[in-house]
C-alpha positions as CSV (number, residue, x, y, z in Angstrom):
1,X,118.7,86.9,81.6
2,X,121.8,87.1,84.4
3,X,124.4,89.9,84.9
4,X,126.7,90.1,87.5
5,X,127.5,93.9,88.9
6,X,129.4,95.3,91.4
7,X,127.0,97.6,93.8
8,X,128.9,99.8,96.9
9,X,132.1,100.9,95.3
10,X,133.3,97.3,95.0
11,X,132.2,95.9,98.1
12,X,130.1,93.5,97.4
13,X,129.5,91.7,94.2
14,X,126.0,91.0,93.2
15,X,124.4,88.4,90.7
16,X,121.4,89.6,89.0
17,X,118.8,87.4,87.2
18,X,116.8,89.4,85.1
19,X,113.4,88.8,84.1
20,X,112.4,85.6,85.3
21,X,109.6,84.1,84.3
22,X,107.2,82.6,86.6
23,X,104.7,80.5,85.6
24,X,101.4,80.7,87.6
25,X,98.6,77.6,87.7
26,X,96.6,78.7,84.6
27,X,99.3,79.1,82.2
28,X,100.2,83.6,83.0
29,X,103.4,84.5,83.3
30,X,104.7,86.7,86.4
31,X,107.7,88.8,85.9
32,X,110.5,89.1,88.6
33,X,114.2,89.6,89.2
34,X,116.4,87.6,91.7
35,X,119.5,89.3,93.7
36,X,122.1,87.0,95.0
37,X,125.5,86.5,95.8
38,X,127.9,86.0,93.0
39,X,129.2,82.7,94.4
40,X,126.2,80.4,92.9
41,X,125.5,78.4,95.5
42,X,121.6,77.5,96.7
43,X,120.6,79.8,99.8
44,X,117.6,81.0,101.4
45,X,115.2,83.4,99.4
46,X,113.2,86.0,100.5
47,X,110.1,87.0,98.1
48,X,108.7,90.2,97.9
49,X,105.6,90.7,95.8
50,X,103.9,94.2,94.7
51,X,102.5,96.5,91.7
52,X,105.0,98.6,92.4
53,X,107.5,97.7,89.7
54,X,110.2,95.8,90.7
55,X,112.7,98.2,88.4
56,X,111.7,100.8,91.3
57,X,112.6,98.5,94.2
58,X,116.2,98.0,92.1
59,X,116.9,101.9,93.3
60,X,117.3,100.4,96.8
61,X,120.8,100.0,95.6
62,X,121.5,102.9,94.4
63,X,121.0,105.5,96.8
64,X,121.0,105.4,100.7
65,X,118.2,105.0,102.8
66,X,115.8,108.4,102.6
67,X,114.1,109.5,105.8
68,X,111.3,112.0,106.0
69,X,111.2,115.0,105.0
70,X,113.4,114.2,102.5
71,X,112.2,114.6,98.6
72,X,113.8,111.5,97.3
73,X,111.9,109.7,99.9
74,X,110.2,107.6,98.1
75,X,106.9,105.6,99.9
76,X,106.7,102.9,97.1
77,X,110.0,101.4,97.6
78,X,109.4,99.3,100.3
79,X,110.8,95.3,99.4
80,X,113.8,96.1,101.5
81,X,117.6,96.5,101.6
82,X,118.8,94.4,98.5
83,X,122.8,94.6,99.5
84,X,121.8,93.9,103.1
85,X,119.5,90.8,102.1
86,X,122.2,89.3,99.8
87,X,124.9,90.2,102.4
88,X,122.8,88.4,104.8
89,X,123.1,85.0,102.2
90,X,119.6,85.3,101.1
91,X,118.5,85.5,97.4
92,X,116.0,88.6,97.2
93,X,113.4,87.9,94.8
94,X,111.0,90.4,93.5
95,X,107.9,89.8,91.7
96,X,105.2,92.0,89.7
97,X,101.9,91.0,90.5
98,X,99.5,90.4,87.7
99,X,98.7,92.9,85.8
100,X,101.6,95.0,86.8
101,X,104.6,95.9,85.6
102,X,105.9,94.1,83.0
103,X,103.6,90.7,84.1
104,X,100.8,89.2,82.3
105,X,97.0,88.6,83.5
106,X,94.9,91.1,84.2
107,X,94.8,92.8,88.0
108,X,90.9,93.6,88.6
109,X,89.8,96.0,91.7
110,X,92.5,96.9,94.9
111,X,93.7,93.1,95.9
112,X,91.6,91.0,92.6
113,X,93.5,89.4,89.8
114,X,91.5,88.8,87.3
115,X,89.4,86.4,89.0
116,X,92.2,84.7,90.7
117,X,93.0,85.4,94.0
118,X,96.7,86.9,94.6
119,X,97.3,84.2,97.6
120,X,96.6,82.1,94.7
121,X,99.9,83.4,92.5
122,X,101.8,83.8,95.9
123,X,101.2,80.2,96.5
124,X,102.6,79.6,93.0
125,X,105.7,82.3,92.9
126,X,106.6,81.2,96.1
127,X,106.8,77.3,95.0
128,X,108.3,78.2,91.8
129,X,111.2,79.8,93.7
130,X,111.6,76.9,96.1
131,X,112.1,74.8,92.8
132,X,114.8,77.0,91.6
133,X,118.7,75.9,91.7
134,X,119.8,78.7,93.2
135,X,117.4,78.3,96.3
136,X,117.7,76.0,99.0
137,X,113.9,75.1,99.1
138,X,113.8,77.4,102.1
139,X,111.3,80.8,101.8
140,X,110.3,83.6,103.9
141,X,109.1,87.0,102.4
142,X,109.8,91.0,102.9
143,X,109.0,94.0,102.8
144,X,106.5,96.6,104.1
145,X,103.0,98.1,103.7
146,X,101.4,96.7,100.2
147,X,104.6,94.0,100.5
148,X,103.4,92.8,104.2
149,X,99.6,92.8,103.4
150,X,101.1,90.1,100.5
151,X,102.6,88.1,103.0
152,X,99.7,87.6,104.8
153,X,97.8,86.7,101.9
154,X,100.5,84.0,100.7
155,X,100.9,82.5,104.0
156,X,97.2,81.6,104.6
157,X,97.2,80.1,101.1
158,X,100.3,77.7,103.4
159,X,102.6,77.2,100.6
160,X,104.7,74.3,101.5
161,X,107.8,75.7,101.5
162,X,107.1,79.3,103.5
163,X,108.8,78.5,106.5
164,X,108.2,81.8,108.2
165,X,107.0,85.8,107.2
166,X,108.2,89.0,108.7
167,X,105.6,91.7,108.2
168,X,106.4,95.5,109.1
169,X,104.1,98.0,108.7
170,X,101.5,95.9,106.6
171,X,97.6,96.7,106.3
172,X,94.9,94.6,106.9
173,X,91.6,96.0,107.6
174,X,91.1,96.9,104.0
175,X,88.2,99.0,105.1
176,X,90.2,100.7,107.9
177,X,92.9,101.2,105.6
178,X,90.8,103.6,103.5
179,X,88.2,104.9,105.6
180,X,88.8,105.2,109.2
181,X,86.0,106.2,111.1
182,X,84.0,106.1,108.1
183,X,85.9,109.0,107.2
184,X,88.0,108.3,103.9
185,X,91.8,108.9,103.7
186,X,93.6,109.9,100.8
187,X,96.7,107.8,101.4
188,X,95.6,105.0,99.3
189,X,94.2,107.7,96.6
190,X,99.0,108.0,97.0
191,X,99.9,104.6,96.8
192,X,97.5,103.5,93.9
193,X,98.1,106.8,91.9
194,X,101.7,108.1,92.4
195,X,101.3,111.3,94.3
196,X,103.3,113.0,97.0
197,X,106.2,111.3,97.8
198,X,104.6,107.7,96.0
199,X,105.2,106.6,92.8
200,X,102.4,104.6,93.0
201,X,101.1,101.1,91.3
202,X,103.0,100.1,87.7
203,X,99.8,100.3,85.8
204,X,99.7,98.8,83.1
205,X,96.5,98.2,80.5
206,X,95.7,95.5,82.2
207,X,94.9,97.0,85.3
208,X,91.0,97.5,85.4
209,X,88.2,98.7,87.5
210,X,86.3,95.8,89.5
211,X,83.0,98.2,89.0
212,X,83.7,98.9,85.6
213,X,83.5,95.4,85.2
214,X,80.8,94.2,87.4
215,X,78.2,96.4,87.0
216,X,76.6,97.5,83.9
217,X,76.6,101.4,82.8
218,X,73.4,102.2,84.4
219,X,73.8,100.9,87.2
220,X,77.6,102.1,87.8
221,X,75.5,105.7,86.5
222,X,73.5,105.5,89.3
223,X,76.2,104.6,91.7
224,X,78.4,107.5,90.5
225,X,75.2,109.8,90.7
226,X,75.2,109.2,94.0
227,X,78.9,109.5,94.9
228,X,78.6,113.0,93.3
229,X,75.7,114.0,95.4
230,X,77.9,113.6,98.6
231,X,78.3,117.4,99.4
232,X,82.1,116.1,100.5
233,X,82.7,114.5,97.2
234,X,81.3,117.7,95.7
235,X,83.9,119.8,97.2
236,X,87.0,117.9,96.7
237,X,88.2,117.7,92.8
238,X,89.8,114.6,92.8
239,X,87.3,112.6,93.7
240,X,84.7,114.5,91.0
241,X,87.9,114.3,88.3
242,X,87.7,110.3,89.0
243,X,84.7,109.6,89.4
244,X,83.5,111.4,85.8
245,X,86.6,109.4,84.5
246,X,87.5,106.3,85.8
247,X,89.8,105.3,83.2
248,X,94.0,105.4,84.9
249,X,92.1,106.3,87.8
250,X,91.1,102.4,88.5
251,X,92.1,101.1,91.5
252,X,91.2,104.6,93.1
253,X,87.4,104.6,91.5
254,X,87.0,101.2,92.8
255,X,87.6,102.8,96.3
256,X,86.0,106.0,96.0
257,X,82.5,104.0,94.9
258,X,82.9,101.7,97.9
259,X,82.6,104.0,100.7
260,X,80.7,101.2,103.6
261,X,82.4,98.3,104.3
262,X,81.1,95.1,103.4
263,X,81.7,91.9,101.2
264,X,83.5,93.9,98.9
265,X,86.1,94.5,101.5
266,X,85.9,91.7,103.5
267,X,86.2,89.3,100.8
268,X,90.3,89.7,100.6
269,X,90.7,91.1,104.4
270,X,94.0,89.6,105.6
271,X,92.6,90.0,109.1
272,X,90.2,86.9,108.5
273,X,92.8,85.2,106.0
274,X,94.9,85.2,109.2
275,X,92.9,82.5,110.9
276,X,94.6,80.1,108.2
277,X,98.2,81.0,109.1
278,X,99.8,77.8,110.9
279,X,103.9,79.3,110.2
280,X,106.3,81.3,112.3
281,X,105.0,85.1,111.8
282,X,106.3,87.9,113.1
283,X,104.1,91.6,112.9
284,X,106.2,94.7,113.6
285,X,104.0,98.5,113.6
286,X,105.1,101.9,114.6
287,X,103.3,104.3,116.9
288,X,101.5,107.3,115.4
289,X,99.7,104.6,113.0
290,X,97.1,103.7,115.1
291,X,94.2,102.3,112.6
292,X,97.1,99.9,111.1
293,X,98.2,99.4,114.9
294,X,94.4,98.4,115.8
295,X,94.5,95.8,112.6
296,X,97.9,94.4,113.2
297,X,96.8,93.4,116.7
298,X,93.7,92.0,115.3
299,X,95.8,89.9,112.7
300,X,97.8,88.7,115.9
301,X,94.8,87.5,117.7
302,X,93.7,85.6,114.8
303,X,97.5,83.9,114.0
304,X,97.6,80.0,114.8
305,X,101.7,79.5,115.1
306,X,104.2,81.1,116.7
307,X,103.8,84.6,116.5
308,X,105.3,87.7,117.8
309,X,104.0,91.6,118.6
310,X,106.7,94.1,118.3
311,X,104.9,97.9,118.8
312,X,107.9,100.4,118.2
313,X,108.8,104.0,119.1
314,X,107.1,107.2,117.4
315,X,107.4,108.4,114.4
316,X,105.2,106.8,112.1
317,X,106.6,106.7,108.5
318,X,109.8,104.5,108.4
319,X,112.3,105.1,105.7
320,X,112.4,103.9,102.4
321,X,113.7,101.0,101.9
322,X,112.9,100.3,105.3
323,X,115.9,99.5,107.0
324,X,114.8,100.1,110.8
325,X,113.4,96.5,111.6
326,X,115.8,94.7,109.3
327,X,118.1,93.4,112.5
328,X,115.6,92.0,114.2
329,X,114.3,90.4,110.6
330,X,117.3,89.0,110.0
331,X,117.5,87.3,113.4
332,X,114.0,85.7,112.4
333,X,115.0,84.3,109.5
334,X,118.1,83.2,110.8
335,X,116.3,80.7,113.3
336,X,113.4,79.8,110.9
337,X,115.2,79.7,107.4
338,X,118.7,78.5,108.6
339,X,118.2,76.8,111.6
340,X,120.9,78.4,113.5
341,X,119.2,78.4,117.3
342,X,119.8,82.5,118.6
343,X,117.7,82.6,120.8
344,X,114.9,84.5,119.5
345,X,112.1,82.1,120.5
346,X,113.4,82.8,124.1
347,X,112.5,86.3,124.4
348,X,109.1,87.5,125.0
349,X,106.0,87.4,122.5
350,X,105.0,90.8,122.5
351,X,107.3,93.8,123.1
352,X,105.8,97.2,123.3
353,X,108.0,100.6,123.3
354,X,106.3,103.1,125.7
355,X,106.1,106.7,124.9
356,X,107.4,109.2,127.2
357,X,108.9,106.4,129.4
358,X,110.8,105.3,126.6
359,X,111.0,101.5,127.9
360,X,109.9,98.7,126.5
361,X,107.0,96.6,128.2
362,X,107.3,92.9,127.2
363,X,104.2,90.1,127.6
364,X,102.5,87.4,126.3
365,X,99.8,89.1,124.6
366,X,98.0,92.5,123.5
367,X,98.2,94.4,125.9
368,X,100.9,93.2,128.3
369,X,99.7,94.6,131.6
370,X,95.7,94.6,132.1
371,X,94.5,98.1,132.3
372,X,91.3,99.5,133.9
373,X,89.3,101.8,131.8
374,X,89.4,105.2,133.4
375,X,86.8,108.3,132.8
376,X,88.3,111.8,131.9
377,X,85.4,113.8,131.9
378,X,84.9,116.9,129.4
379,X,84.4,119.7,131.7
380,X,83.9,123.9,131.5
381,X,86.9,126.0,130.6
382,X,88.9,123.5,128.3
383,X,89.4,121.1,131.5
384,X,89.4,117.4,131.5
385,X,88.6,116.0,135.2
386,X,88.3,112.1,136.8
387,X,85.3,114.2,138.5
388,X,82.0,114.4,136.1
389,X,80.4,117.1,135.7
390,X,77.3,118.0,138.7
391,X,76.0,120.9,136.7
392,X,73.1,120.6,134.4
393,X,73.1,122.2,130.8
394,X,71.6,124.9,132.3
395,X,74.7,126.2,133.8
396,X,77.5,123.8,131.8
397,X,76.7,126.0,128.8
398,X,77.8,123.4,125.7
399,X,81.1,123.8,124.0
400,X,80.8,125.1,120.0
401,X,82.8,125.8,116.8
402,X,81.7,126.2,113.3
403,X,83.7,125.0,110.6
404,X,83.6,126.6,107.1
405,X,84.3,124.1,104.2
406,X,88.0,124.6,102.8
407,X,86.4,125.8,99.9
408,X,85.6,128.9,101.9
409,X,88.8,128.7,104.4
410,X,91.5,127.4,105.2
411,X,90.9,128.1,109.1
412,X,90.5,124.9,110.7
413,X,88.2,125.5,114.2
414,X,89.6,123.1,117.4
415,X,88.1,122.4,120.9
416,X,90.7,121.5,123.1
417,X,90.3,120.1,127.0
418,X,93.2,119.4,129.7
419,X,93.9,117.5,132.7
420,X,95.9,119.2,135.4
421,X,99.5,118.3,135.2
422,X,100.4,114.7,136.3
423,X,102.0,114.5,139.6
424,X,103.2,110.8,139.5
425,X,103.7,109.4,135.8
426,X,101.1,107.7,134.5
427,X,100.9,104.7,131.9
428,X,98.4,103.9,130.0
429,X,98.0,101.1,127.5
430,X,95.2,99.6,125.3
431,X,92.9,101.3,123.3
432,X,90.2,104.0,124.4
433,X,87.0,105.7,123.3
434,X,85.8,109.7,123.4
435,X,82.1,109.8,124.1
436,X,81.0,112.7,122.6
437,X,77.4,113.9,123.2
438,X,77.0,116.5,120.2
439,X,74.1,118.9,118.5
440,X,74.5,119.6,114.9
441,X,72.8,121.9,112.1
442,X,73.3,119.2,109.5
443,X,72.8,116.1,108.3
444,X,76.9,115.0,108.6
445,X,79.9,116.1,110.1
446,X,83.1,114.3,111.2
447,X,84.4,114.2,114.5
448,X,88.1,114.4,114.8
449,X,89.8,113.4,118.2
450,X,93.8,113.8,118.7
451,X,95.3,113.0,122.2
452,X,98.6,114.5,123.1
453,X,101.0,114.7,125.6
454,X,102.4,118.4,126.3
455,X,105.3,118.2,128.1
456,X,106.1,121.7,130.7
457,X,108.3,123.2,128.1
458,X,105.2,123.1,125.3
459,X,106.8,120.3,123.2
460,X,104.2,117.7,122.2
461,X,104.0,114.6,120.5
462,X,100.9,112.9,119.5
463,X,99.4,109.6,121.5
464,X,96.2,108.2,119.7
465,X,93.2,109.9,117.5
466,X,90.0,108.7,116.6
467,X,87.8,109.7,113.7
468,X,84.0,108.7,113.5
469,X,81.7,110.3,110.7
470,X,78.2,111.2,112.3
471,X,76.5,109.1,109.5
472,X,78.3,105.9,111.1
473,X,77.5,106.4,114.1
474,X,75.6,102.8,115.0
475,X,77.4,100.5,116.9
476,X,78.6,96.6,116.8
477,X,76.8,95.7,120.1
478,X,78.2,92.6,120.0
479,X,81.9,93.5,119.7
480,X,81.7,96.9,121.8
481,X,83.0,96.6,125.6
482,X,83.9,100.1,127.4
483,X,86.8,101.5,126.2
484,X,86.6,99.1,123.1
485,X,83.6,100.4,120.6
486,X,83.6,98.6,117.3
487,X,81.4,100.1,114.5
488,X,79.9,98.1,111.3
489,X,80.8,100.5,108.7
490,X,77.6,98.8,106.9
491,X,75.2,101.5,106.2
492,X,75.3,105.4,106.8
493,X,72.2,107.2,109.0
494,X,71.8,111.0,108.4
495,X,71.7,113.0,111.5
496,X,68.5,115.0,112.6
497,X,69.7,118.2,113.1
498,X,68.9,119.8,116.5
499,X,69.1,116.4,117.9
500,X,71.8,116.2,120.9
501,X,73.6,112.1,119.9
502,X,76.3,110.3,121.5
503,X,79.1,109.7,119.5
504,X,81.9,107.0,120.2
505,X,85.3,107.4,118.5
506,X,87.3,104.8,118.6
507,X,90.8,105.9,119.9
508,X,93.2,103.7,118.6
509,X,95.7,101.1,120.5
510,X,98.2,103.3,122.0
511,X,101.0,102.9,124.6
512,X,102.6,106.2,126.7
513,X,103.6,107.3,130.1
514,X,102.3,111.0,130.9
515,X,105.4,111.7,133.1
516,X,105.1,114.2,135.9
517,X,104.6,117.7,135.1
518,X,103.0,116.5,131.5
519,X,99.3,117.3,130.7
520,X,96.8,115.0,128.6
521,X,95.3,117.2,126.0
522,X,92.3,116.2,123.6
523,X,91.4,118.5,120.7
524,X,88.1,118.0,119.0
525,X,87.6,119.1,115.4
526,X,85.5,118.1,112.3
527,X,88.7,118.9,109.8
528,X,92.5,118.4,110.6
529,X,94.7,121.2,110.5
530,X,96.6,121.7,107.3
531,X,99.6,121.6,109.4
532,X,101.1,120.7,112.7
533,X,103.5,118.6,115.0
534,X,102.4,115.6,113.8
535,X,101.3,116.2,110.0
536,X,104.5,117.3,109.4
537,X,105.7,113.6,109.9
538,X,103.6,112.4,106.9
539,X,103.8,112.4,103.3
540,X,101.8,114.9,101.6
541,X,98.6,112.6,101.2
542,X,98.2,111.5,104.4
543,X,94.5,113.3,105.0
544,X,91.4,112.7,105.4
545,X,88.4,114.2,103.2
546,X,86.6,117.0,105.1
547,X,83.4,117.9,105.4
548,X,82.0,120.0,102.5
549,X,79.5,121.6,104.0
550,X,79.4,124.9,106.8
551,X,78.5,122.8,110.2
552,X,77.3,124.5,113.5
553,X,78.7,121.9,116.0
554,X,77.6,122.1,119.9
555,X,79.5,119.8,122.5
556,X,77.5,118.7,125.6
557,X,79.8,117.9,128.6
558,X,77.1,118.4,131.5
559,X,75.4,115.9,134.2
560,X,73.4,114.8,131.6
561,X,75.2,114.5,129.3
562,X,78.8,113.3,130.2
563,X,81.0,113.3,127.3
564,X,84.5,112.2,128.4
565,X,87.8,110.3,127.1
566,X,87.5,106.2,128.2
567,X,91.1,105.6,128.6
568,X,93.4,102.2,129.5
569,X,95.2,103.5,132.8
570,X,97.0,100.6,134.3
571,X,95.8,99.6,137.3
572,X,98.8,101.0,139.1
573,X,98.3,104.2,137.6
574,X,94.5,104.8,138.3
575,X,93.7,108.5,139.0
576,X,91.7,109.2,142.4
């Protein structure tokens, strides 16, 4: 079906096609609906493919772009501008995924459909649309998040006719995206369900559980037996509401029962797909995301044609639809889809906005500038040092905190260390760790890290965090270098109480300048508070399950024991 509106109050007229039908290899049908220009001529197309409902992306043209706070922002419209692509002379195409929306087929597990892969349909969608009178043969995709972990999928499946992606904020770590540190994070729990500021997947009765169909009902029993045992999972009713009844709850059961990584992830992990990408792809992240930043980077290392980096300024959460990297997008597809030469491929490859400096740092490759991995030791009276400790633990008495589940309070306990104040700014750039030698009561606990940057006046902004849960504590030996700890994810080790461990939290890639008169602080917790500087940046979801249990937690920082922040100082900048 085609219509032709007028969006804009008359200033632009756009064409419509409503309801295409896209046939896929094995006979399914995808729905979509194409925006173009009203003058019927062939053009570029950009696809965008979700199970968001593509009648909720249509609201990008009714109502202006919505930042945070705002309660019309929306986190689930994310395939883009639709005036601004068809202003640009692109059709925008966008597509339900099977099972979604008003498609056909059946969408199985978190990126499964039905036994077909989704590269699988991208490959075909995207060839479909390249057939098409009203495209030029020329396709690129769009669109952020859920939309730019789809592009990556579709481009390693190399479509002929996918001349270039553009990927902004897009996950691909599909274990990282869910549970960082071993810690799980409710934002997908958002994204899949509909909840605070998310309308979430357009689930249809087609949608289904990969475990419900894989495994047979005593074993899922025994699975879900266990999940329930979790004193965390105990305490958080969610996650008992789902896992008693699966049924709408899908896509989130599928998650909740898969809480080590493994084949199960790794199987549809756009980080390895990217090793098959051969086409012009450009991957765009925002500070204050630092798993997705860690992953994108990844992705990057892994891409085989040209390529570009671009890390952008804090805050996190862009809006919705995401208009702030459409410019620079724009440019991209100009020189890829239209062959107009602007001299994009003459800038640099990777551009990275520093914090606190505010400039942007330009390269070749992650990071830009080699740093040297500098120790900030954990030292008595909330001080961090370049000098370790000398005392022994008989004198550097351990730091401690207990933490009462939230079921008891909704006090959340933090340790918090500090460096003098800078006198000369300081840049660091890479990624970090926090060595953390710790004694606990139980047999779990989580260990929270957030770095800031306190500026003289007390203003703050967040730098980098790591999470690690005590129960994932073994390391990848192989991929672990100082400063760079990698952990498998792959099986979780209780904790001997009374036992002092060392405990390496990844801090995620990060780029800031502490300038003069700043201070580096590191707070240390096992929950995160309820609210703050930074949370307040987020949708509702965006936390991480705590600990269920009451935890006695004693922090070792003594000769012996040298817990300390591993950070990326460049070498310019070294301390001492």
């Amino acid at each position: 079906m085609t219509d032709t509106r007028t969006w804009n109050d008359g200033i632009q007229d756009i064409r419509i096609r409503k309801d295409l039908s896209v046939p896929m290899r094995d006979g399914t049908r995808l729905a979509a609906d194409a925006y173009e220009g009203n003058d019927q001529k062939p053009r570029p197309a950009l696809v965008a493919l979700s199970p968001y409902g593509k009648e909720l992306q249509a609201m990008a043209l009714t109502m202006p772009p919505q930042k945070r706070p705002s309660p019309l922002w929306d986190g689930c419209i994310e395939a883009g501008d639709i005036s601004r692509v068809v202003a640009e002379d692109y059709v925008h195409v966008i597509g339900d995924l099977r099972g979604s929306g008003t498609s056909e087929g059946e969408h199985i597990g978190n990126y499964n459909a039905g036994g077909v892969s989704l590269g699988e349909d991208a490959y075909d969608f995207i060839e479909w649309v390249a057939d098409q009178p009203w495209c030029d043969g020329n396709v690129g995709m769009i669109g952020i998040s859920y939309f730019g972990s789809m592009q990556v999928i579709a481009a390693a499946e190399r479509p002929p006719h996918l001349k270039a992606i553009f990927v902004s904020g897009g996950h691909y770590d599909f274990y990282e995206t869910t549970y960082h540190g071993g810690i799980m994070w409710f934002m997908p729990r958002a994204a899949r369900e509909g909840r605070g500021g998310d309308s979430g997947w357009a689930f249809t009765d087609r949608t289904k559980s990969r475990m419900l169909e894989e495994y047979s009902p005593d074993e899922l029993k025994a699975i879900v037996d266990k999940r329930l045992a979790d004193p965390d999972v105990q305490a958080w009713p969610n996650l008992v509401h789902t896992l008693h009844y699966p049924k709408h709850h899908e896509a989130w059961f599928d998650i909740i029962t898969n809480e080590l990584d493994g084949q199960w992830y790794e199987e549809r992990n756009p980080v390895n797909l990217a090793k098959n990408i051969d086409i012009p792809t450009w991957l765009q992240i925002d500070q204050g995301r630092g798993w997705t930043i860690d992953s994108t980077i990844e992705t990057f290392d892994n891409l085989g044609g040209p390529k570009r980096l671009d890390i952008g300024a804090y805050p996190p959460m862009q809006s919705r639809p995401f208009v702030e990297e459409h410019d620079t997008m724009f440019r991209w597809y100009e020189y890829w889809l239209k062959g107009i030469d602007n001299g994009i491929m003459d800038e640099p490859s990777v551009n990275i906005f520093v914090e606190g400096s505010r400039e942007i740092v330009s390269g070749s490759q992650w990071p830009p500038q080699a740093p040297e991995h500098q120790s900030f030791y954990l030292r008595p009276r909330g001080k961090l040092s370049i000098e370790p400790e000398p005392m022994t633990a008989d004198y550097a008495a351990p730091d401690g905190f207990y933490q009462a589940p939230l079921t008891v309070t909704d006090e959340v306990q933090i340790l918090t260390w500090s460096t003098p104040l800078f006198d000369t700014d300081t840049q660091m750039m890479g990624t970090g760790a926090a060595h953390i030698f710790a004694e606990i009561d139980q047999e779990d606990t989580n260990f929270i890290l957030r770095m800031w940057d306190v500026a003289p006046g007390g203003a703050r902004q967040l730098i980098t965090t790591g999470y690690l849960k005590a129960t994932h504590r073994e390391l990848d030996e192989e991929k672990t270098s100082p400063g760079d700890p990698h952990h498998p994810h792959t099986r979780a080790v209780p904790v001997e109480p009374g036992v002092i461990n060392e405990y390496i939290l990844r801090l995620y890639p990060f780029a800031a300048t502490f300038r003069t008169g700043h201070r580096l602080v590191a707070e240390l917790s096992n929950v995160e508070p309820l609210v703050d500087d930074h949370n307040s940046l987020l949708p509702p979801d965006a936390f991480h399950l705590p600990i269920g249990r009451p935890v006695s937690h004693k922090i070792y920082r003594d000769a012996k024991h040298q817990s300390r922040l591993v950070l990326p100082v460049t070498a310019q900048n070294r301390q001492g």
